[in-house]
Backbone as CSV, one residue per row, in Angstrom:
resi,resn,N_x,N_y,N_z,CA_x,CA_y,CA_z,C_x,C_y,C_z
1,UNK,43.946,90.564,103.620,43.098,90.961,104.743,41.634,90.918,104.322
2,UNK,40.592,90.413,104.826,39.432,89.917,105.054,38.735,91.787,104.984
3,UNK,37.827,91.911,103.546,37.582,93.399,104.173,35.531,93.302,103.488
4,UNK,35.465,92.030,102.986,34.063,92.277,102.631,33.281,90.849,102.667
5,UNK,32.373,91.111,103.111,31.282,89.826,103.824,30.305,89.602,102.554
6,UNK,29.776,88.739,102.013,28.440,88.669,101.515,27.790,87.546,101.923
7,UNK,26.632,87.780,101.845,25.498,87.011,101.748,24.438,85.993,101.728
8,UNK,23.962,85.130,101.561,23.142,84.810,100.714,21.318,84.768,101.707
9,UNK,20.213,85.105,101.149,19.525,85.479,101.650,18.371,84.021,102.003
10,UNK,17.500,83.782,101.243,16.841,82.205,101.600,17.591,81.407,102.568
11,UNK,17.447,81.463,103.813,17.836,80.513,104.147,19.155,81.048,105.425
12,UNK,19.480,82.196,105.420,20.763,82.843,105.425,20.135,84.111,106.398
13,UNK,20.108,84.722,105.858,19.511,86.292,106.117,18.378,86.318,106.933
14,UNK,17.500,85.455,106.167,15.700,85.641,106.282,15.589,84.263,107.390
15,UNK,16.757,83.827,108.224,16.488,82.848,108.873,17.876,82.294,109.985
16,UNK,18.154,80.728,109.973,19.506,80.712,110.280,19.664,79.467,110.529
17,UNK,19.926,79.398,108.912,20.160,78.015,108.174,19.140,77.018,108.157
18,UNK,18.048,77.563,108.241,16.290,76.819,107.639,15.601,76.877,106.740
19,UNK,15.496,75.665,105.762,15.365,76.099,104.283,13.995,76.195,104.764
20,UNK,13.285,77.079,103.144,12.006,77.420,103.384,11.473,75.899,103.272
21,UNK,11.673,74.945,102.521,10.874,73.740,102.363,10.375,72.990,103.820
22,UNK,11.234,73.038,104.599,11.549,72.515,106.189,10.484,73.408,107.036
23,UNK,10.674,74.963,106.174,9.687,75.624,107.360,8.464,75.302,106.932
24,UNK,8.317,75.923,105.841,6.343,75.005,105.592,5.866,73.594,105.919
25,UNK,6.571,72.747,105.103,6.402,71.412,106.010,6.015,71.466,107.810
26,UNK,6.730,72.266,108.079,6.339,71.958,109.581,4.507,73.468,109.841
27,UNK,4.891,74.042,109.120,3.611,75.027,109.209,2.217,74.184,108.741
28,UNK,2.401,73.212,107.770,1.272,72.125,107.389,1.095,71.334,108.143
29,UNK,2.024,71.076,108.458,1.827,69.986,110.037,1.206,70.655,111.361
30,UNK,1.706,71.654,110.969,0.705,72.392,112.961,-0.459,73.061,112.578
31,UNK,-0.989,72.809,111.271,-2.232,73.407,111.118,-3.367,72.075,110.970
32,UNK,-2.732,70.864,111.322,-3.273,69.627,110.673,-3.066,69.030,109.789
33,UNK,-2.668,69.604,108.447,-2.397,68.564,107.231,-1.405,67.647,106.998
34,UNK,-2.197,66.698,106.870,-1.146,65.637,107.128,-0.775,64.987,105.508
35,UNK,0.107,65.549,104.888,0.399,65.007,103.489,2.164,64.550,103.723
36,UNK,2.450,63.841,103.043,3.685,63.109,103.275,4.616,64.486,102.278
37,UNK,5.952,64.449,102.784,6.791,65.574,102.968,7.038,65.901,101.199
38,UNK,6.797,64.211,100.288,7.288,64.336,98.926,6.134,65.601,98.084
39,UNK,4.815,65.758,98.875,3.975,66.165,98.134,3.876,67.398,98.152
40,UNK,4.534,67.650,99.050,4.662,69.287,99.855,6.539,69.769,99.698
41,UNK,6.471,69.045,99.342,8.020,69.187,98.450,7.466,69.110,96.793
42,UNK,6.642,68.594,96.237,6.388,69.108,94.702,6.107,70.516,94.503
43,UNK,4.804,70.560,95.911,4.000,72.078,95.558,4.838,73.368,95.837
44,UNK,5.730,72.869,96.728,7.062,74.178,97.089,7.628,74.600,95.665
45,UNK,8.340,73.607,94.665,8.992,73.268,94.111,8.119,74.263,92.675
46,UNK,7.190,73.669,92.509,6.087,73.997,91.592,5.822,75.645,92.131
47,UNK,6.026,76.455,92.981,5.642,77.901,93.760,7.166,78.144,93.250
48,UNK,8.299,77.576,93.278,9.723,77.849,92.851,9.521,78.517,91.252
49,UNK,8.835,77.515,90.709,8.893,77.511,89.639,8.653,78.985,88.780
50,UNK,7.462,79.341,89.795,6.440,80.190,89.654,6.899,81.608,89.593
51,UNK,7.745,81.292,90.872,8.132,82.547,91.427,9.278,82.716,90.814
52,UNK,9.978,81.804,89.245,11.094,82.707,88.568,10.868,83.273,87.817
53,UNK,9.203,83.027,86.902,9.145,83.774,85.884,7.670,84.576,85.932
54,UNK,7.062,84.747,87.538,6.445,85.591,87.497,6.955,87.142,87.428
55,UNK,5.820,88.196,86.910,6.903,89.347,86.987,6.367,90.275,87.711
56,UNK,4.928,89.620,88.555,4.571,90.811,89.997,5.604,90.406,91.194
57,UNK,5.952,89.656,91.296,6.702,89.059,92.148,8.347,89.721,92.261
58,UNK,8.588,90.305,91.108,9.357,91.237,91.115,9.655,92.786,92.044
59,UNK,8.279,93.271,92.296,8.094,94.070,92.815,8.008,94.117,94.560
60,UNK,7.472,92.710,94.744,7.372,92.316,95.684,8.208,92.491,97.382
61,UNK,7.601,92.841,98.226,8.244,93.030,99.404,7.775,91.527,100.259
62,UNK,8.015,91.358,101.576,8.131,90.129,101.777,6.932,89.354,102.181
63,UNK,5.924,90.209,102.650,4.170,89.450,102.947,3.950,89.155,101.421
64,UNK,4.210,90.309,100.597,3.137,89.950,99.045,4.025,88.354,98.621
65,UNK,5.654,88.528,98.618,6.069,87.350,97.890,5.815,86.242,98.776
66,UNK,5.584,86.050,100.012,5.047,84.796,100.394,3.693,84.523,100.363
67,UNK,2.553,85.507,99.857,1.301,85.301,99.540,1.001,84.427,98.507
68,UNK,1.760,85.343,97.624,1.960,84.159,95.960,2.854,82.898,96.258
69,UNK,3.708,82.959,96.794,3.956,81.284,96.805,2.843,80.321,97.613
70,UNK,2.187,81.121,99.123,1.210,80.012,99.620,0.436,79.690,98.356
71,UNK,-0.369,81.115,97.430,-0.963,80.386,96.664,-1.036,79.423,95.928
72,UNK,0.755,79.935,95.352,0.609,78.544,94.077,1.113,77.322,94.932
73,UNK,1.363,76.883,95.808,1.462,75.610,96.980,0.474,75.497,96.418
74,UNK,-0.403,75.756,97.525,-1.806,75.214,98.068,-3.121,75.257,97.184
75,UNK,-2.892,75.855,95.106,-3.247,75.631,94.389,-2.974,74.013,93.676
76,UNK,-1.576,74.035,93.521,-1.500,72.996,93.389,-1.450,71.720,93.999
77,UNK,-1.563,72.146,95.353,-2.325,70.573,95.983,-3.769,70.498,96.309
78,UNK,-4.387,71.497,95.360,-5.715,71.191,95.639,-6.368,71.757,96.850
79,UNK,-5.603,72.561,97.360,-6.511,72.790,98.904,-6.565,74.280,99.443
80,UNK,-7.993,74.498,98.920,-8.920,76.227,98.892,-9.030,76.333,100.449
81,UNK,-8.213,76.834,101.543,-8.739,77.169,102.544,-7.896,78.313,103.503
82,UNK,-9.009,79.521,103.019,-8.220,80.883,103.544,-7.461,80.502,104.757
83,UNK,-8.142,79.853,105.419,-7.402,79.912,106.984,-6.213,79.119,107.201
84,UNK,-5.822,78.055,106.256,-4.806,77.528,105.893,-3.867,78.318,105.236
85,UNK,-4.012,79.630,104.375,-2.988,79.745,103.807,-2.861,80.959,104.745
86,UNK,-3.742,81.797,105.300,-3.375,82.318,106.481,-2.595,82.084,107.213
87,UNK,-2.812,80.808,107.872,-1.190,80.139,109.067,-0.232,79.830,108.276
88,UNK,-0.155,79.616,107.014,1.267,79.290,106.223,1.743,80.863,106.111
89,UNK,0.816,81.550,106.149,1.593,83.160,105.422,2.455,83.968,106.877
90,UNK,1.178,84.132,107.987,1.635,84.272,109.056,2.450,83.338,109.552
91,UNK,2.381,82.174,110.036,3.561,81.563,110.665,5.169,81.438,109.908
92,UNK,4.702,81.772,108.515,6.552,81.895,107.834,6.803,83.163,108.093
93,UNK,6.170,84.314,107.700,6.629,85.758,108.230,6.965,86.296,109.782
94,UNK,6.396,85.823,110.777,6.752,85.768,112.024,7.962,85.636,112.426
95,UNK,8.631,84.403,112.066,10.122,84.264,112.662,11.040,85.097,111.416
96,UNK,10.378,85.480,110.529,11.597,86.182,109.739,11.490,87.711,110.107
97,UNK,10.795,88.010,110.376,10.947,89.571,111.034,11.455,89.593,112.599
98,UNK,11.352,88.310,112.876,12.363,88.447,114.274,13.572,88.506,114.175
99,UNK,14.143,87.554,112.955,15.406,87.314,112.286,15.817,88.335,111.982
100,UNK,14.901,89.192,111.574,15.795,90.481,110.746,16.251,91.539,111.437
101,UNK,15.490,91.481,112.462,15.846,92.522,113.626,17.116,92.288,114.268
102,UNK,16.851,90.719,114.476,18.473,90.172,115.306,19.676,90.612,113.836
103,UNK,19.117,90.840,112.764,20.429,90.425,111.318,20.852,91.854,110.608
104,UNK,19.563,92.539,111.617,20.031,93.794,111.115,21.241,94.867,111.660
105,UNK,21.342,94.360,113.234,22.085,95.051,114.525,23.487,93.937,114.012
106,UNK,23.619,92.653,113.630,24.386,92.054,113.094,25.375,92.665,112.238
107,UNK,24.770,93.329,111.241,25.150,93.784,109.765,25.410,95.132,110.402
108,UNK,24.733,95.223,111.187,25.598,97.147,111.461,26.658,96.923,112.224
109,UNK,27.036,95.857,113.389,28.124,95.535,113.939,29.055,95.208,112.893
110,UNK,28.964,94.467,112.057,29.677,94.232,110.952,30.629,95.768,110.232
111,UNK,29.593,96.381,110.008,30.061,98.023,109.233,30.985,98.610,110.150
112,UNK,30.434,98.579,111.630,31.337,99.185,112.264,32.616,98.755,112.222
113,UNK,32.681,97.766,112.209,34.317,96.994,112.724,35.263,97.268,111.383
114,UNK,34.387,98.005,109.892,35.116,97.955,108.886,34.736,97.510,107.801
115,UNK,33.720,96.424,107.340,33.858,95.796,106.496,32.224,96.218,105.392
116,UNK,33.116,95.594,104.061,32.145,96.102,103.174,30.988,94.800,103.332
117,UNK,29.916,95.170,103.149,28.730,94.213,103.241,27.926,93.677,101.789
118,UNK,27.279,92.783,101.774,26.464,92.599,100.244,25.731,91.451,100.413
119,UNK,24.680,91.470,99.431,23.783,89.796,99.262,24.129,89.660,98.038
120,UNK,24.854,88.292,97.899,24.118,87.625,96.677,23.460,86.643,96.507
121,UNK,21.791,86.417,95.761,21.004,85.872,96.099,20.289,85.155,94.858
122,UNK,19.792,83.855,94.786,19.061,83.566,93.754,18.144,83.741,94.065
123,UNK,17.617,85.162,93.584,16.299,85.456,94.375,15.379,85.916,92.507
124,UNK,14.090,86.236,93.229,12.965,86.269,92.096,12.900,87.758,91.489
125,UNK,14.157,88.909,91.588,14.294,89.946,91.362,13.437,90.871,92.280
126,UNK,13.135,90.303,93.788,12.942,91.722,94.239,13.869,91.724,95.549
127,UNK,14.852,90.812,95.390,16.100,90.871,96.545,16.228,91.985,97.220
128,UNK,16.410,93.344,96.504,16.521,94.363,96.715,15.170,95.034,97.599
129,UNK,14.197,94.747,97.216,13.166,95.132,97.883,12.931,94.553,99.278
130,UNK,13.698,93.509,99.125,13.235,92.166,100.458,14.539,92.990,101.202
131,UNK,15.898,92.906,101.102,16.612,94.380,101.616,15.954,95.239,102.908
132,UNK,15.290,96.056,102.053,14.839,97.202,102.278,13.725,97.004,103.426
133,UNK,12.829,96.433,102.628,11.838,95.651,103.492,12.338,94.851,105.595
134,UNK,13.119,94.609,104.864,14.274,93.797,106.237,14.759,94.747,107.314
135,UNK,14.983,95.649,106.622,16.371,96.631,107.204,17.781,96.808,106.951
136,UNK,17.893,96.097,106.133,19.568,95.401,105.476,19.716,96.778,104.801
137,UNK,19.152,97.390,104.044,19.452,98.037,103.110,20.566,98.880,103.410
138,UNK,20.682,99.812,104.473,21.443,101.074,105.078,22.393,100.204,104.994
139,UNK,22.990,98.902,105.227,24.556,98.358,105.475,25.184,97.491,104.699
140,UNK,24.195,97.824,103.390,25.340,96.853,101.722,25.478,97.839,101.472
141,UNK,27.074,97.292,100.528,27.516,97.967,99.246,26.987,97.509,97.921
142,UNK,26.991,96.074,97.960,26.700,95.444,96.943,25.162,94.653,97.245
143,UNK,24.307,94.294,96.277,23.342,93.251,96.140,23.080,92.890,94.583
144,UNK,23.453,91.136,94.760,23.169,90.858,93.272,22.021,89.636,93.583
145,UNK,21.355,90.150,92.635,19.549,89.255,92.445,20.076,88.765,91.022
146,UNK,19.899,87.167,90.556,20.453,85.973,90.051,19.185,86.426,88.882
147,UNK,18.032,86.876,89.402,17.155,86.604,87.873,17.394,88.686,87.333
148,UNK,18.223,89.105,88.331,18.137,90.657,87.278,19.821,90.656,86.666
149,UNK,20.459,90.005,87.244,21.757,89.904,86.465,22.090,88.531,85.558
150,UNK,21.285,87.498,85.592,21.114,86.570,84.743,22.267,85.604,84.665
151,UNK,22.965,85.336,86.341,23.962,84.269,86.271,23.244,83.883,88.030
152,UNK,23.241,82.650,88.062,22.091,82.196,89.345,23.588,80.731,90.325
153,UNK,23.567,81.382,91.449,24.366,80.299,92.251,24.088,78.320,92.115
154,UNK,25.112,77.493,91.145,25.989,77.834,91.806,27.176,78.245,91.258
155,UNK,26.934,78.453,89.894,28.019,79.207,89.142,29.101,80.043,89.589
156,UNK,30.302,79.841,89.740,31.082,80.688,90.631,30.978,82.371,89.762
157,UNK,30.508,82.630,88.529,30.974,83.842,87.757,29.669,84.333,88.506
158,UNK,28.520,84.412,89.609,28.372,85.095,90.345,29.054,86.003,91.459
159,UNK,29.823,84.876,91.983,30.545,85.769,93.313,31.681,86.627,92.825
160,UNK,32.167,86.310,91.223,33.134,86.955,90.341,32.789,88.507,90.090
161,UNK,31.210,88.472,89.420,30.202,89.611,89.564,30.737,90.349,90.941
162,UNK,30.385,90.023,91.833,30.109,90.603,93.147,31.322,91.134,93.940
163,UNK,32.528,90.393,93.310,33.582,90.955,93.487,34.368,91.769,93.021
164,UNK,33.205,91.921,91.694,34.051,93.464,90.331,33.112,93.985,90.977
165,UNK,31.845,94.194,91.247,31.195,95.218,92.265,31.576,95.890,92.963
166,UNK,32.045,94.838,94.231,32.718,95.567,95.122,34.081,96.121,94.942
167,UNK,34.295,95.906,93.752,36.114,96.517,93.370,37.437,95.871,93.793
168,UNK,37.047,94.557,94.339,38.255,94.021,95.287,38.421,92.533,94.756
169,UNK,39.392,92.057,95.279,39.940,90.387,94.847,39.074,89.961,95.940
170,UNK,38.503,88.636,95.003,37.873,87.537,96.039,38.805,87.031,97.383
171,UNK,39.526,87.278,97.347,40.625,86.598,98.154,40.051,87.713,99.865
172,UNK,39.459,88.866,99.397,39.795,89.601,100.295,38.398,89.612,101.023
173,UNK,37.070,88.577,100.109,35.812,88.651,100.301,35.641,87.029,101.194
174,UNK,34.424,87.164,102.255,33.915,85.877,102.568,32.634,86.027,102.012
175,UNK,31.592,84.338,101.944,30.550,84.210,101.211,30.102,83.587,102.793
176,UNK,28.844,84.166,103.153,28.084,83.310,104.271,26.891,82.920,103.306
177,UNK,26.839,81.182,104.109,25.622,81.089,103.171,25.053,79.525,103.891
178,UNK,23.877,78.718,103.827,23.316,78.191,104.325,23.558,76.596,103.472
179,UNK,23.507,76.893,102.146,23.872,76.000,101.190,25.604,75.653,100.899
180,UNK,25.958,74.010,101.079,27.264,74.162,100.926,27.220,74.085,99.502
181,UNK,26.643,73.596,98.655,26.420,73.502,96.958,26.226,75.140,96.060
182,UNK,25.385,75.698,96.901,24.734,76.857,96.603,26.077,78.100,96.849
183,UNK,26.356,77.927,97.940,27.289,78.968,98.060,28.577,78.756,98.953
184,UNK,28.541,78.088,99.377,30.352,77.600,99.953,30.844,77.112,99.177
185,UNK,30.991,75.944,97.915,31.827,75.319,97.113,31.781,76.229,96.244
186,UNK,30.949,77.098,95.528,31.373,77.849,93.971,31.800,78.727,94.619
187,UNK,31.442,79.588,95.644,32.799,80.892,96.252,34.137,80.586,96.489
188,UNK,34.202,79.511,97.446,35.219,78.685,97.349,35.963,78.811,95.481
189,UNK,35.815,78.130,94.642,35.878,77.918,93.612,36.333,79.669,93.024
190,UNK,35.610,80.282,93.267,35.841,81.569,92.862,36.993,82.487,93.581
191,UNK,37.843,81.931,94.815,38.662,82.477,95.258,38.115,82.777,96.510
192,UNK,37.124,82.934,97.354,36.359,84.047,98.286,36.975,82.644,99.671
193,UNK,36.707,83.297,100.911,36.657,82.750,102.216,35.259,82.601,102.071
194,UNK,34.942,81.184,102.845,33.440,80.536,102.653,32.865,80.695,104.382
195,UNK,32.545,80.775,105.069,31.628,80.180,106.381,30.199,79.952,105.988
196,UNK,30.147,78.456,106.724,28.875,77.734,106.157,28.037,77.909,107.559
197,UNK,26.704,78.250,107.192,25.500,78.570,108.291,24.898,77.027,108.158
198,UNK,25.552,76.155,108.946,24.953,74.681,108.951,23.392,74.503,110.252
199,UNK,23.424,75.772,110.863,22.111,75.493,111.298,22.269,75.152,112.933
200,UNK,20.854,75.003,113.561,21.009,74.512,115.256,21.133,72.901,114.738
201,UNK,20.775,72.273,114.047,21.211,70.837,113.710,22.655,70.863,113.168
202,UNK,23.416,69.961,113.386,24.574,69.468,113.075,24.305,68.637,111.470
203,UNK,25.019,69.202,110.467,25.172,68.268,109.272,26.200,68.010,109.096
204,UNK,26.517,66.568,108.398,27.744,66.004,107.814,28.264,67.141,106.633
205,UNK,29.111,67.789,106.785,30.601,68.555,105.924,30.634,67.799,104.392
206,UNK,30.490,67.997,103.381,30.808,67.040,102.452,32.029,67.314,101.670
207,UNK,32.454,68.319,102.560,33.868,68.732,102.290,34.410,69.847,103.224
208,UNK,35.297,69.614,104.096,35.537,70.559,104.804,36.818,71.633,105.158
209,UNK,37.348,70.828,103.788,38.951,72.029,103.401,38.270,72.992,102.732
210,UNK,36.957,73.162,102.329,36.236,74.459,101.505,35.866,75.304,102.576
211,UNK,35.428,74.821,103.853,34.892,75.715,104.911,35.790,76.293,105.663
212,UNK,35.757,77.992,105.529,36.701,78.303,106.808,36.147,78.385,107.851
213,UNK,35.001,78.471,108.305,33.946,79.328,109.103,32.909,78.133,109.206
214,UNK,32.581,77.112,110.446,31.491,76.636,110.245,30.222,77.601,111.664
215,UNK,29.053,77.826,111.423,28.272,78.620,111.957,27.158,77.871,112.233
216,UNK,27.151,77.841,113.780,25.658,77.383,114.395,24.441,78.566,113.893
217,UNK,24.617,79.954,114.638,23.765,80.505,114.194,24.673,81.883,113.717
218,UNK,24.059,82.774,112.815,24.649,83.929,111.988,24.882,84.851,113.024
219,UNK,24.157,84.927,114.173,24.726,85.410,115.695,26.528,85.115,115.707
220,UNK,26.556,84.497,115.303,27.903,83.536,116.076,29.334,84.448,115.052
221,UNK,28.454,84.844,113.606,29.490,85.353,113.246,30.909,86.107,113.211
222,UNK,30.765,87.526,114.132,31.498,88.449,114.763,32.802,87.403,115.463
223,UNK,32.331,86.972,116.268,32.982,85.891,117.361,33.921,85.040,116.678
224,UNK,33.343,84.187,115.601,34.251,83.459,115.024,35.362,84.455,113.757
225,UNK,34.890,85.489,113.665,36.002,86.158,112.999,37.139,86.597,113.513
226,UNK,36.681,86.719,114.742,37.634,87.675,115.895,38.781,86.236,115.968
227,UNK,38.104,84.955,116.206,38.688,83.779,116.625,39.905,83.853,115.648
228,UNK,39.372,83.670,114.600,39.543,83.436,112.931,40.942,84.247,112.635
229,UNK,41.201,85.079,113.138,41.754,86.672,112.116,42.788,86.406,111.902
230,UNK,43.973,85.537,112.326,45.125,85.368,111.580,44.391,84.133,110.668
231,UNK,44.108,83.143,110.459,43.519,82.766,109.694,43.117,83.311,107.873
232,UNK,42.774,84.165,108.595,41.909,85.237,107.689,42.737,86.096,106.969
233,UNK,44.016,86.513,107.599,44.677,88.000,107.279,45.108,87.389,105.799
């Protein structure tokens, strides 16, 4: 029987199924800059970088950690302009505090019906803070942050973690998550029920005996469990 849900937050939580790379790209584009997607895919990449082994970023709630990534972007492409990193900071925080509101009444519908809740996240160690920050916090049991426990998705001996956490066999856990690499194939792999958050776009499955659960939006969840439940039992 199906008794605990987790996670994953980038992409998942903080959205619904929109990687951050996709959202800035389009935030550079409606502010004018017109740089081709590879270059703005380095400077993301290069702010990735940044943001694993910085250690204010740790502390971080969710305006400060997207401050430091506009910076190191838009440091490393060269381009000093408050009002630019202004619309990158504001226009990414905007739809995620709408998200969270819709993800938070989500996650409490969730509790009610029974089930244990959790993130696990390759996040920059302030997962927990971003939580809290959200509203999530009141409705996990579990949250595991990849740089404070030091095993990062897609390693399945994460969701292994998360399932001696929660005290229970994977068998009895699902993994929601946005990434089928990231977190549907190694949960999968680890024993867990997978539903993949493929997004308002339709993507090609690159395997679809791993998916039990495919999800337009994380709205949709409840619904398809109810669908689901012998499935599931």
């Amino acid at each position: 029987m199906l008794r605990a849900i987790l996670f994953d937050m980038g992409g998942t939580l903080d959205g619904d199924g929109l990687h951050w790379l996709d959202r800035f790209v389009a935030l550079y584009q409606s502010f004018g800059v017109k740089l081709p997607r590879e270059m703005i895919r380095a400077a993301f990449d290069e702010a990735e970088r940044q943001s694993a082994v910085d250690e204010s970023i740790m502390s971080s709630n969710l305006e400060q950690m997207i401050e430091l990534h506009v910076k190191w972007q838009t440091k490393h492409l060269g381009l000093k302009d408050p009002e630019l990193e202004q619309h990158l900071v504001g226009g990414f925080i905007e739809p995620v505090r709408e998200a969270a509101s819709e993800n938070a009444r989500l996650l409490a519908t969730l509790v009610e019906r029974g089930f244990e809740l959790g993130v696990v996240s390759n996040g920059c160690g302030n997962v927990e803070k971003l939580c809290a920050d959200l509203g999530y916090a009141p409705y996990l049991s579990v949250l595991v942050d990849s740089r404070r426990v030091g095993i990062s998705k897609p390693d399945p001996a994460i969701f292994h973690y998360a399932a001696e956490k929660l005290g229970g066999h994977p068998a009895a856990m699902m993994m929601v998550g946005d990434s089928f690499e990231r977190d549907v194939a190694p949960a999968k792999k680890a024993g867990m029920k997978t539903a993949w958050l493929e997004g308002v776009v339709a993507r090609q499955c690159p395997d679809p005996s791993l998916v039990d659960l495919r999800l337009r939006r994380l709205a949709d969840l409840p619904a398809a469990l109810s669908a689901a439940s012998l499935a599931l039992a």
